[in-house]
N, C-alpha and C positions, 0 to 999 in steps of 0.2 A: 504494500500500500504506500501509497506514496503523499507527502505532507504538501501542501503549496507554498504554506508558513513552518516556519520554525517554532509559534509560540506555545506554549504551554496546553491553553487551548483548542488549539489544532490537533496538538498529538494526542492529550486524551482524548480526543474526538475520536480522531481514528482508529487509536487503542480498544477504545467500547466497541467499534464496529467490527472489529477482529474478535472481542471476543462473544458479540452476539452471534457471530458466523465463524466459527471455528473450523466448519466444514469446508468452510473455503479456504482455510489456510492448513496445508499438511505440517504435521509436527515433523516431519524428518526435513522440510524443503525451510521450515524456520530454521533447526537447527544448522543446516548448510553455511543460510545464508549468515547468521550469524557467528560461527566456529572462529574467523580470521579475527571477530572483536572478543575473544575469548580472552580476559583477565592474565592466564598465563602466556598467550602470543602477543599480547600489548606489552607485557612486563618484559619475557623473553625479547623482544624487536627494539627497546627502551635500552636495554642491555647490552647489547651488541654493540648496536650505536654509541654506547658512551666510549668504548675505546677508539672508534675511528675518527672521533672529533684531533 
């Protein structure tokens, strides 16, 4: 789904509509898309990068 706005607003908006329609969104194609913002590849890529500076 996709936001027009950034605001607070917006995204709970669209947050409710995913989850009144769950069926529209498969749980393995959320988990995809979201794996790369995954807490340990954000850290892990953070990390890295600090010696090449």
């Amino acid at each position: 789904m996709v936001c027009d706005k950034r605001t607070p607003k917006v995204i709970s908006d669209r947050l409710f509509q995913i989850i009144l329609h769950l069926e529209n969104y498969p749980k393995k194609s959320c988990i995809r898309l979201a794996q790369p913002y995954a807490a340990c590849n954000v850290v892990k890529d953070l990390y890295e990068n600090m010696f090449t500076r």
